[in-house]
VEXDRENDO-800224 format. One record per residue (C-alpha): residue number from 0; residue in three letters; x negated, y, z. Coordinates in steps of 0.2 Angstrom, whole numbers, plus 5000, padded with zeros to 4 digits. Each point is the difference from the previous one (the first is absolute). Example, Ala and Ser with C-alpha at 12.3 -4.5 7.8 and 13.67 -1.06 7.14 Angstrom:
# residues 2
k, r, east, north, up
0, ala, 4938, 4978, 5039 $
1, ser, 4994, 5017, 4997 $
END
This chain:
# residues 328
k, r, east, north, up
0, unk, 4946, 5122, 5222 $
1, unk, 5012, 4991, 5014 $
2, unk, 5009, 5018, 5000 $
3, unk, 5003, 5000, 4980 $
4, unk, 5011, 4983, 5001 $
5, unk, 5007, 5000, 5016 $
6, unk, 5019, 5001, 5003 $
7, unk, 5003, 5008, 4980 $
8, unk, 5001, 4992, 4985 $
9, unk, 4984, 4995, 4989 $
10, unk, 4997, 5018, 4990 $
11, unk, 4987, 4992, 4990 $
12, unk, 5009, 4986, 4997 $
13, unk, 5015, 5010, 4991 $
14, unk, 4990, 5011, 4990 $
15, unk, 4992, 4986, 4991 $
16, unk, 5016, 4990, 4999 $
17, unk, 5008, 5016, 4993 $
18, unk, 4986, 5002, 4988 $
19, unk, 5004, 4982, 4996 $
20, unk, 5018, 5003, 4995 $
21, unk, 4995, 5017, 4992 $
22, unk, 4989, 4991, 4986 $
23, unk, 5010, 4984, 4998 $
24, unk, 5005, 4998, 4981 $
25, unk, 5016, 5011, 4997 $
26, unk, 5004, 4986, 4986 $
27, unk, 5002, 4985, 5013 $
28, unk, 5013, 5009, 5012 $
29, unk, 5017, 4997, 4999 $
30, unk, 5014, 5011, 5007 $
31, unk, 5016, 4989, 5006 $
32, unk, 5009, 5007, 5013 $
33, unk, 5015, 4986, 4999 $
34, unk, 4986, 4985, 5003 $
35, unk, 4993, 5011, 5014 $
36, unk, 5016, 5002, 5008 $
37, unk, 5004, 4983, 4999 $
38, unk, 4984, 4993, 5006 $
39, unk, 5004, 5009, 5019 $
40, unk, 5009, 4991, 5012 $
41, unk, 5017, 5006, 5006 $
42, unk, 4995, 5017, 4988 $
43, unk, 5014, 5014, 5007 $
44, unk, 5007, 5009, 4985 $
45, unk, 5011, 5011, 5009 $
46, unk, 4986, 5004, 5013 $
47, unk, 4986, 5002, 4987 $
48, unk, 5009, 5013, 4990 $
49, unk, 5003, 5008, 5014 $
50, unk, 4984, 5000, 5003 $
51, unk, 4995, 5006, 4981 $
52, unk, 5011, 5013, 5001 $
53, unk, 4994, 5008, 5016 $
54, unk, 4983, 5000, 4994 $
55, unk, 5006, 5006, 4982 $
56, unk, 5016, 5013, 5006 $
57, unk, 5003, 5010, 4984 $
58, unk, 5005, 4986, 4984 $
59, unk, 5000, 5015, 4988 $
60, unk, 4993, 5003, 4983 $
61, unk, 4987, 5010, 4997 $
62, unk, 4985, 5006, 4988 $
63, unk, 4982, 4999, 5003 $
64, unk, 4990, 5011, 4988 $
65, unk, 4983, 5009, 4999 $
66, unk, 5009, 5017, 5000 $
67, unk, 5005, 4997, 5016 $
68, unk, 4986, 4992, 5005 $
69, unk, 4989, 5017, 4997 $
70, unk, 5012, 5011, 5008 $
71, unk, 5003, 4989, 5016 $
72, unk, 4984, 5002, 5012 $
73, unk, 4999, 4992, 5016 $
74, unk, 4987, 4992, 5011 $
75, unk, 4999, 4982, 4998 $
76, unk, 5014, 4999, 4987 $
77, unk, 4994, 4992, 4983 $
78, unk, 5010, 4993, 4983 $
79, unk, 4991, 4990, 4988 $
80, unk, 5003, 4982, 4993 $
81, unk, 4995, 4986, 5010 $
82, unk, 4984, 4994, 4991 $
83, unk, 4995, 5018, 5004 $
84, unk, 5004, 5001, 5018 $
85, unk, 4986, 5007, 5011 $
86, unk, 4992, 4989, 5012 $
87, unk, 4990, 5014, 5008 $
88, unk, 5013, 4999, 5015 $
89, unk, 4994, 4980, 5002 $
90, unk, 5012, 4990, 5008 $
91, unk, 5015, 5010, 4996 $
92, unk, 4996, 4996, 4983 $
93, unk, 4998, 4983, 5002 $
94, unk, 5016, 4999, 5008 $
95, unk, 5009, 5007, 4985 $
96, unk, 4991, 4990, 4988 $
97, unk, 5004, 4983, 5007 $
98, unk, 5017, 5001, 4993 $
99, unk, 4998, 5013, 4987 $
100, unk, 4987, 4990, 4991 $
101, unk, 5018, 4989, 4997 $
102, unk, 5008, 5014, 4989 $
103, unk, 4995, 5004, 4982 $
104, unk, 4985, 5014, 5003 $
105, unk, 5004, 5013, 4990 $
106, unk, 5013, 5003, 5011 $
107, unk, 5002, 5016, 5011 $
108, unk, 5000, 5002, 5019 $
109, unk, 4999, 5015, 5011 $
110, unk, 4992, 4997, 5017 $
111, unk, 4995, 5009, 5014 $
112, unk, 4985, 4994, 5012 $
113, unk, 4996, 5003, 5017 $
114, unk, 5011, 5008, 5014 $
115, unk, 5012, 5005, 4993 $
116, unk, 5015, 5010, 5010 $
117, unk, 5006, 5012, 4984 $
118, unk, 5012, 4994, 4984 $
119, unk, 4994, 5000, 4984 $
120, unk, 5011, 5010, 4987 $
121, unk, 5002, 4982, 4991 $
122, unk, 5002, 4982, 5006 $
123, unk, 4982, 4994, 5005 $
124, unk, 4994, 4985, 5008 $
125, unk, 4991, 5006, 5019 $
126, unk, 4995, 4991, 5016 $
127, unk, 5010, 5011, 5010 $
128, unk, 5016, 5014, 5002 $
129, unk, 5010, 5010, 5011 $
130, unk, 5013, 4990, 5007 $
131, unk, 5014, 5013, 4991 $
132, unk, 5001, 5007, 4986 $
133, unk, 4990, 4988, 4990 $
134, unk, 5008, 4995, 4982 $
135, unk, 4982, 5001, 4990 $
136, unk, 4991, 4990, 5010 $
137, unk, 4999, 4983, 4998 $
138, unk, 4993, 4992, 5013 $
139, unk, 4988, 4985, 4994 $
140, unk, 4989, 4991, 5014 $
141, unk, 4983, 5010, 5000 $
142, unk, 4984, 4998, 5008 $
143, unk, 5006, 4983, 5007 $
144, unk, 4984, 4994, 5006 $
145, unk, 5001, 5015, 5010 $
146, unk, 5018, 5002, 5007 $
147, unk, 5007, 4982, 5000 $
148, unk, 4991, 4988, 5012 $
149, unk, 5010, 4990, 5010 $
150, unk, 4995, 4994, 5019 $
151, unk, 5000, 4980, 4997 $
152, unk, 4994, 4996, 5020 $
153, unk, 5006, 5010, 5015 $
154, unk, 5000, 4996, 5018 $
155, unk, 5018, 5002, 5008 $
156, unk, 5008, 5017, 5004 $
157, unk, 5001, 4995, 5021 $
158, unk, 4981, 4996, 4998 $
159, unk, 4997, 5018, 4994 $
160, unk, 4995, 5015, 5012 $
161, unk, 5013, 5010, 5003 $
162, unk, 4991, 5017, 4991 $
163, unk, 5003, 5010, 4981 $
164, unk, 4987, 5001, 4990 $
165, unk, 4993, 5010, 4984 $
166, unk, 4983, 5003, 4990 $
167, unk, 5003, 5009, 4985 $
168, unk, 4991, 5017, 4992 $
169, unk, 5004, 5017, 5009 $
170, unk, 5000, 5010, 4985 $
171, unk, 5020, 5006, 4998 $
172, unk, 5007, 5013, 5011 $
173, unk, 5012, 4985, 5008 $
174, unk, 4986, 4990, 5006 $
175, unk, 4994, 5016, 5006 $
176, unk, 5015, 5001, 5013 $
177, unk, 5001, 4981, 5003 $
178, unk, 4981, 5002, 5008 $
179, unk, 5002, 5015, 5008 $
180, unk, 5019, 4993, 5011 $
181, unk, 4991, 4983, 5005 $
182, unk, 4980, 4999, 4996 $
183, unk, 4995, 4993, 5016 $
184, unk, 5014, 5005, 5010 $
185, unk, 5011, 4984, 5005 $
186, unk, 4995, 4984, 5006 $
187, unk, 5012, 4993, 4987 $
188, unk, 4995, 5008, 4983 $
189, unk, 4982, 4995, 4993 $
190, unk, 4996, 5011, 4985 $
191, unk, 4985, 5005, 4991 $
192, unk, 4994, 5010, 4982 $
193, unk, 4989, 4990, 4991 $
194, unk, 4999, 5011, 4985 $
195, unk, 4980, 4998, 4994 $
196, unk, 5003, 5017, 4989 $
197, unk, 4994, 5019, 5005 $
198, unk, 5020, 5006, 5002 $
199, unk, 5003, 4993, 5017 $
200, unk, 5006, 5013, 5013 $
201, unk, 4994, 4995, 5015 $
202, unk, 4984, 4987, 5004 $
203, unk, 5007, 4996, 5017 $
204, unk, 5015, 4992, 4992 $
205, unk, 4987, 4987, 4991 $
206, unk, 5001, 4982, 5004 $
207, unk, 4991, 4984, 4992 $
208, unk, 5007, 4990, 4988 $
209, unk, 5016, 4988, 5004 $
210, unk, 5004, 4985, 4989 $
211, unk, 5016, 4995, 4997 $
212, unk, 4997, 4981, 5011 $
213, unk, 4995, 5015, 5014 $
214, unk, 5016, 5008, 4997 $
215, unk, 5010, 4986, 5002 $
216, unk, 4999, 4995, 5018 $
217, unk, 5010, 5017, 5005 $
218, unk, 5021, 4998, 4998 $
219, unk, 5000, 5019, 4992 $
220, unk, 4994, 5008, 4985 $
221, unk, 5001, 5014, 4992 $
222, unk, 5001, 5004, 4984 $
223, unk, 4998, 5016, 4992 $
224, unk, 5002, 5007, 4984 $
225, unk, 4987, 5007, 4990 $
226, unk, 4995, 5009, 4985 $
227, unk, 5018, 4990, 4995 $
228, unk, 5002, 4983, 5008 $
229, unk, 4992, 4992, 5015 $
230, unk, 4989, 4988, 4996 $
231, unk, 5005, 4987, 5016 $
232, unk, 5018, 4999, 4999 $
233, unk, 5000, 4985, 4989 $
234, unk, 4987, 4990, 5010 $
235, unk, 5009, 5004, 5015 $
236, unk, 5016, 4995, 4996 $
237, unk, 4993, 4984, 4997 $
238, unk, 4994, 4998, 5018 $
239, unk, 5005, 4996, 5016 $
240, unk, 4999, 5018, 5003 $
241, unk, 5011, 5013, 5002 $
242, unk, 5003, 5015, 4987 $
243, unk, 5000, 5017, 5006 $
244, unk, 5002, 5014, 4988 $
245, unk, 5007, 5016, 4995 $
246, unk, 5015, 4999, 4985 $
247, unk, 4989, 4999, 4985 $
248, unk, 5000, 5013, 4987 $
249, unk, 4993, 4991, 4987 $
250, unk, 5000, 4980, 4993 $
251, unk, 4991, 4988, 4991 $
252, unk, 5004, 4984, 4994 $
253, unk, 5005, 4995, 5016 $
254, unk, 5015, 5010, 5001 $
255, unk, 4997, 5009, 5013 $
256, unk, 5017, 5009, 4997 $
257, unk, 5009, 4984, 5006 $
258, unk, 4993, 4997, 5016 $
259, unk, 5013, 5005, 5013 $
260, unk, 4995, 5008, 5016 $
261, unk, 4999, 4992, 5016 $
262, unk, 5002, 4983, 4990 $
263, unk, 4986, 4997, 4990 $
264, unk, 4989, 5013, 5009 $
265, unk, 4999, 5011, 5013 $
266, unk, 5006, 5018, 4997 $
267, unk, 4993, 5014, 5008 $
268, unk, 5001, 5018, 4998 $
269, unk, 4989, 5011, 4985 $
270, unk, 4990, 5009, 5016 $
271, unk, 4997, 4985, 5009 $
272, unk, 5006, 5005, 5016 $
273, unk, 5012, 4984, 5006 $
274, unk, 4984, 4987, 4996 $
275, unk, 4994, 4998, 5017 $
276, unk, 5020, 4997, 5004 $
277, unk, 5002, 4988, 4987 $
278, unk, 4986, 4989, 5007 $
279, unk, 5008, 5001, 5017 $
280, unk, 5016, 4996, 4990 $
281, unk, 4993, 4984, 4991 $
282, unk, 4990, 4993, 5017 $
283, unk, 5014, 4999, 5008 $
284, unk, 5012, 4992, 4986 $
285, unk, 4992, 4984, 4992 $
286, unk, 5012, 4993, 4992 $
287, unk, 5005, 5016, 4992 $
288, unk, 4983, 5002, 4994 $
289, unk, 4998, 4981, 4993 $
290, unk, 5017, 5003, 4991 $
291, unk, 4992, 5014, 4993 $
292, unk, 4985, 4990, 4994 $
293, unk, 5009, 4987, 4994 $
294, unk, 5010, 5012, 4989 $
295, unk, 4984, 5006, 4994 $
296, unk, 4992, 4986, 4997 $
297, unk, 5017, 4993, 4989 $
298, unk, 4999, 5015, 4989 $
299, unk, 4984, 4997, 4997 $
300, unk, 5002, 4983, 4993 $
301, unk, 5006, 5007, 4983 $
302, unk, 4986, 5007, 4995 $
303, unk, 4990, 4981, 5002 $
304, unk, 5007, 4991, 4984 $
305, unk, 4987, 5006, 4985 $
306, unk, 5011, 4991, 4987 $
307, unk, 5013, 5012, 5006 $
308, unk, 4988, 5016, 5001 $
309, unk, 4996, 4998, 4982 $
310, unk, 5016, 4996, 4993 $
311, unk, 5005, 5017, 5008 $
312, unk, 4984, 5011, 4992 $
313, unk, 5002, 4991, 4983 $
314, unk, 5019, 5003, 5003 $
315, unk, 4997, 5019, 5003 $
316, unk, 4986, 5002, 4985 $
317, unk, 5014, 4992, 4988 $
318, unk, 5014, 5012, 5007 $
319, unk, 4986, 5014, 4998 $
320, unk, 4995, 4995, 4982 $
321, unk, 5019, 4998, 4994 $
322, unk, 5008, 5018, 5010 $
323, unk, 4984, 5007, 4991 $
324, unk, 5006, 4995, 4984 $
325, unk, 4985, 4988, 4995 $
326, unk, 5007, 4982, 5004 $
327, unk, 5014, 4995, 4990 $
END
């Protein structure tokens, strides 16, 4: 049981909060953004819709309708009214209801769970899009319990060993060739498939289980993207670690698309093949790599306020309801 709760938040512990919410009388909640806004202290207006209007790029009118809704088929996407959203996709429902359940709920919503690296044909609310290209999809802060935990404790950078780590799931051809360049192959690169599933590729690359705590006493790590995002980057721009990473393709709530190479993170190439000379780099340059942390670990710090993170979904579900023409 030690394994369900260590160094992640407290699965269980959501779901039946989120239940909570979910059943709370409709009648007793009261929608007021203003009161919100001024109940946070030294609220950002200019940097909050700045904010909304990355996560919500396209402020257009447009229709949602049945029609439309029969003819558009896509894995994952979905339209209904919020008393009829589907919680067959567990948490990322829960997430949508915690601010939904504010809106009158008859009202309409498109929404696409899961990873999701395609654009739907009209604007929907999703976990995840490509980092271009991206007007329909309005980012909303998904599978939380999942993707945003925060290291609270770490041990200082110059106390860490001087090695890049990563466990993660061998199952996408990128992975493939991370494993095949450096499994067991330099001193300075520990990394290991941990993927418990019958699509591994190759049974020698398996290695046990690494908590995050484990993690954390090497300077590097790296994160890789997956079926869209990589799970660690939030985690690890958190900690007194460094960041190393390809330039994402895709982003989450986290904005992924504003993270600047070389100071917020790391940049290496797509094939992997300067990692091992990164590391060297990094050794050698401390106070490049704290600067680099510490950057991190700022950008991070937006994302910590709650009162701020729903005034900006409630924000996003009012500009959704009123550019789709149901919210006067």
């Amino acid at each position: 049981m030690s394994r369900i709760f260590q160094n992640r938040n407290n699965k269980l512990n959501y779901y039946f909060r989120g239940h909570i919410k979910r059943i709370y009388p409709k009648k007793w909640l009261t929608l007021d953004l203003d009161k919100l806004q001024k109940s946070i202290k030294n609220f950002d207006e200019f940097e909050m819709n700045r904010r909304l209007d990355y996560y919500y790029k396209s402020p257009v009118m447009f229709s949602l309708n049945n029609k439309f809704s029969i003819e558009y088929k896509m894995q994952y996407w979905r339209l209904s009214t919020i008393q009829d959203i589907s919680f067959e996709h567990g948490v990322y429902s829960l997430d949508l209801m915690e601010y939904a359940r504010f809106f009158p709920q008859d009202y309409k919503i498109a929404y696409m769970f899961g990873d999701i690296t395609n654009v739907p044909a009209i604007p929907s609310v999703t976990k995840s899009r490509p980092i271009t290209d991206n007007n329909n999809s309005i980012l909303m802060k998904f599978d939380k319990v999942r993707h945003f935990y925060f290291v609270k404790k770490d041990i200082p950078y110059q106390k860490k060993q001087n090695k890049l780590v990563w466990r993660g799931a061998v199952t996408q051809s990128h992975r493939v060739k991370l494993m095949e360049k450096f499994f067991n192959k330099s001193n300075l690169i520990d990394i290991g498939d941990v993927n418990k599933g019958d699509s591994h590729h190759n049974d020698k690359w398996r290695m046990p289980f690494m908590s995050i705590n484990d993690q954390l006493q090497y300077k590097f790590i790296l994160s890789i993207e997956g079926g869209d995002v990589a799970t660690n980057t939030k985690w690890i721009m958190s900690s007194n670690s460094l960041c190393f990473m390809t330039k994402p393709k895709f982003e989450t709530w986290l904005m992924e698309g504003e993270l600047i190479p070389n100071y917020h993170y790391v940049l290496i190439n797509d094939d992997y093949s300067n990692l091992e000379e990164k590391v060297n780099y990094y050794i050698d340059n401390t106070d490049e790599a704290e600067s680099i942390i510490q950057n991190a670990n700022n950008f991070i710090v937006q994302f910590k306020n709650d009162k701020l993170e729903d005034w900006l979904h409630l924000k996003i579900l009012e500009r959704y309801f009123k550019f789709s023409d149901q919210l006067e």
